[in-house]
C-alpha positions as CSV (number, residue, x, y, z in Angstrom):
1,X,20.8,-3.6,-11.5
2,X,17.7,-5.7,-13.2
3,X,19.4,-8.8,-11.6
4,X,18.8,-7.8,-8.0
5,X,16.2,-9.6,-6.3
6,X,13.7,-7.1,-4.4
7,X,12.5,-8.9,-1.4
8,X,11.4,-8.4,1.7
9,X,9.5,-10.1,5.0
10,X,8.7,-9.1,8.7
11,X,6.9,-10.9,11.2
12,X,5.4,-9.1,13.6
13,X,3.5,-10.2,16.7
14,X,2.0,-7.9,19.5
15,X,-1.1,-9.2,22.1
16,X,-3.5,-7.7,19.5
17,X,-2.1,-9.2,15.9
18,X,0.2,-11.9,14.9
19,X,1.2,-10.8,11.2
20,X,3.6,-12.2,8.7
21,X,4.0,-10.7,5.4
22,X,6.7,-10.8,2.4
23,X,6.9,-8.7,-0.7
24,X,8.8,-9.6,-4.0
25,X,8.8,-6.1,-5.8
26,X,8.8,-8.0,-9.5
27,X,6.9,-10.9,-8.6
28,X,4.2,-10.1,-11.2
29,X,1.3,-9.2,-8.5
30,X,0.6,-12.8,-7.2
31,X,-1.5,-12.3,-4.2
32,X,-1.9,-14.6,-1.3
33,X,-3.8,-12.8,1.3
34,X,-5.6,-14.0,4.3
35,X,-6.3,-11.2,7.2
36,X,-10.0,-12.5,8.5
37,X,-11.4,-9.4,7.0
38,X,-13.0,-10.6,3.2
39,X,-13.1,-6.8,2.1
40,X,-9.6,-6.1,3.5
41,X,-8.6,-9.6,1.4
42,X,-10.0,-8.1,-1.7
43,X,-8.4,-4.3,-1.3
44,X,-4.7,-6.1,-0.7
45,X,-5.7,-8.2,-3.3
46,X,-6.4,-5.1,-5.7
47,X,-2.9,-3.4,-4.5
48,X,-0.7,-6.7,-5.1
49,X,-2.0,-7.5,-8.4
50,X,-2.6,-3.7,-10.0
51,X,0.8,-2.9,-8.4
52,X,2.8,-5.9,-9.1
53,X,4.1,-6.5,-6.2
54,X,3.3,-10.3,-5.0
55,X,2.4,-10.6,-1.5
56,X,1.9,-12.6,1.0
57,X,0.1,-11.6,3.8
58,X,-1.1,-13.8,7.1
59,X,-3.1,-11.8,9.6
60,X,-4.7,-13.0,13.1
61,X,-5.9,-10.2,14.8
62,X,-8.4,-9.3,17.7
63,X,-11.4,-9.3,15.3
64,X,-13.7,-9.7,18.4
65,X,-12.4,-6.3,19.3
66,X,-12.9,-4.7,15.9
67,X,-10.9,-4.2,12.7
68,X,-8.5,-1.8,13.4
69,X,-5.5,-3.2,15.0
70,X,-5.7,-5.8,12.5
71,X,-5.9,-3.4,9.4
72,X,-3.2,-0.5,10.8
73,X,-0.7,-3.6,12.0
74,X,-1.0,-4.7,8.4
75,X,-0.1,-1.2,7.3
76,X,2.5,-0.9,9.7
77,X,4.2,-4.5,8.9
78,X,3.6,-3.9,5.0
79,X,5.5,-1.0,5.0
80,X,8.2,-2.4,6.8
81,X,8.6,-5.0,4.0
82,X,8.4,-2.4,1.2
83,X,11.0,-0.5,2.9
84,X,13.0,-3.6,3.4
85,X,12.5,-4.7,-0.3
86,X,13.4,-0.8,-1.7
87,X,16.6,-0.9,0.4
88,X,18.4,2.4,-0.4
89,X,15.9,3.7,-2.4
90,X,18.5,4.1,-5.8
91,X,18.4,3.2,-9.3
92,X,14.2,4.0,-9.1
93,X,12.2,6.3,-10.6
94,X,11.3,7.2,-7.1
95,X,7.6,8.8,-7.9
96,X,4.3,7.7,-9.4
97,X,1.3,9.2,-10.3
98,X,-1.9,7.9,-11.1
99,X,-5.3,8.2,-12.0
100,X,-8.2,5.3,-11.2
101,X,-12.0,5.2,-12.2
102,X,-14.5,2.4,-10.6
103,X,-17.2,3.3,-12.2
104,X,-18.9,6.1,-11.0
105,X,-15.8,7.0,-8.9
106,X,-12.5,8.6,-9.7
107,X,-9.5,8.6,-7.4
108,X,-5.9,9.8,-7.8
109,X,-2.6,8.9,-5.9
110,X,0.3,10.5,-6.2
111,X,3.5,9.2,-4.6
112,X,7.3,9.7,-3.7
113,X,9.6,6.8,-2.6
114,X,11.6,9.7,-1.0
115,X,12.2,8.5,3.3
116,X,10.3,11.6,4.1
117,X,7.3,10.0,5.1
118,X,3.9,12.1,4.8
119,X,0.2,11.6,4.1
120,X,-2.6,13.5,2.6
121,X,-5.7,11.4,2.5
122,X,-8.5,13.9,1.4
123,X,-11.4,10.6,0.8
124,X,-14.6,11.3,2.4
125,X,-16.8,8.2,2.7
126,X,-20.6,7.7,3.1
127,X,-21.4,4.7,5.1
128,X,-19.3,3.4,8.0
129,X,-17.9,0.0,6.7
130,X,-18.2,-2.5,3.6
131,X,-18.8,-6.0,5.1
132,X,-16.5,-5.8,8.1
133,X,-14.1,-3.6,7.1
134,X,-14.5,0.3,8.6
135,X,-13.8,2.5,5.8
136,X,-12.6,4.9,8.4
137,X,-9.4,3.0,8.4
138,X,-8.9,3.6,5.0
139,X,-7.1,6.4,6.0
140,X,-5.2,4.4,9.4
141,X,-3.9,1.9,7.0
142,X,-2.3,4.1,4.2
143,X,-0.7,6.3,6.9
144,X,1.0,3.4,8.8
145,X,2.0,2.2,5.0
146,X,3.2,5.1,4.2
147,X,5.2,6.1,7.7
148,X,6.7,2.3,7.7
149,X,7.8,2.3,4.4
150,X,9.0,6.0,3.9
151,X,6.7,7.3,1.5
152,X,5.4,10.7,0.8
153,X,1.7,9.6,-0.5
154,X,-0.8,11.8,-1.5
155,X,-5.0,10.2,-2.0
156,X,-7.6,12.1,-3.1
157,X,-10.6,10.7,-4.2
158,X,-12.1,13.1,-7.2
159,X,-16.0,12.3,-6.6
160,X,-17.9,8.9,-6.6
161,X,-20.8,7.7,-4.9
162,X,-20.7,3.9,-4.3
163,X,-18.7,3.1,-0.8
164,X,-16.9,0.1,-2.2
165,X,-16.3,1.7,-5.7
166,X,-14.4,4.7,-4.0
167,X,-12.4,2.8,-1.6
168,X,-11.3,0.1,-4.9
169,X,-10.3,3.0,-6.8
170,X,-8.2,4.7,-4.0
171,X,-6.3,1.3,-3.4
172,X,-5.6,1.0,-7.3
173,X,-4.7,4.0,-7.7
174,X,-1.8,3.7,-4.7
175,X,-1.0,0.4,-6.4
176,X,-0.1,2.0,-10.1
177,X,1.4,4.9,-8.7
178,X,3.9,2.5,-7.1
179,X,4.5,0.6,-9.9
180,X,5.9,3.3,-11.3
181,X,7.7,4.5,-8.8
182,X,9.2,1.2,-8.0
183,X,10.3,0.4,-11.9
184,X,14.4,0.7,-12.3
185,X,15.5,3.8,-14.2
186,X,17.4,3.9,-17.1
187,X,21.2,4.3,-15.7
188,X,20.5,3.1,-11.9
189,X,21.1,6.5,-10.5
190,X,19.7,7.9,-7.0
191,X,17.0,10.5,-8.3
192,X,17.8,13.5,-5.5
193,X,19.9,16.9,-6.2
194,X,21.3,15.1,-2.5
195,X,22.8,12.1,-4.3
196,X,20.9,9.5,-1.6
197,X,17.3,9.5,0.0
């Protein structure tokens, strides 16, 4: 089971984003990230390395436009990827929980690998964006993660004040709750009363 190698890669091109992206689940977090948006950069930066997932992530997108088709497509294609990498779902511990100060703020995410995909995003937000990014798509991006890659994911941020401190901790905290939930378990069983997810 630790000898499998958890990969995965899509390439996705519409009129509004040209997006390749591939995922080694144990590739110890080394991040290569390049989407046009420097705040975006940094947040997939924060999940890749804090997770430990590598990535590598090339984004064009209609910037001219705005940021969101270039942020949700990434959502969208990065969950494909983790869905591709997870395969079947067995032999993982399936959820994470986990708890992330920055700071002043304090977020918590708590997750399930289980192809029922679901979000509760309970994050309010002050300003409109940091840098170029629109912290309203905070919310569009983990959705279209979660949705593409199967995921029951749960965000709330506890209290904060600082814009760029509360979106870093929601992004960490997704990122340690999946490296948990990603981690083999101890006899490579499929954790579900069902037998499979």
């Amino acid at each position: 089971m630790n000898d499998m190698i958890r990969t995965g890669s899509v390439a996705r091109k519409t009129k509004e984003t040209d997006i390749f992206i591939e995922v080694m689940l144990d590739g110890k977090g080394r991040a290569d990230i390049s989407t046009g948006i420097g705040f975006f950069d940094h947040m997939l930066t924060a999940l890749s390395v804090h997770s430990g997932i590598s990535m590598n992530i090339k984004v064009t997108g209609d910037l001219h436009v705005d940021c969101h088709h270039t942020i949700e497509d990434t959502g969208i294609a990065l969950g494909q990827a983790l869905g591709q990498a997870l395969g079947a779902k067995s032999g993982i511990v399936r959820y994470g929980t986990a708890y992330i100060p920055m700071d002043e703020s304090l977020a918590m995410a708590s997750l399930d690998l289980s192809n029922r995909p679901f979000l509760v995003f309970n994050c309010p937000f002050t300003n409109q964006s940091c840098g170029q990014y629109d912290l309203c798509m905070t919310e569009e991006f983990f959705r279209a993660f979660a949705f593409n890659s199967g995921m029951t994911l749960h965000i709330n941020l506890m209290y904060g004040s600082n814009d760029h401190h509360k979106a870093e901790a929601v992004y960490k905290a997704v990122a340690h709750a999946l490296k948990t939930a990603v981690t083999f378990n101890s006899d490579g069983s499929t954790l579900s009363t069902k037998g499979v997810l």
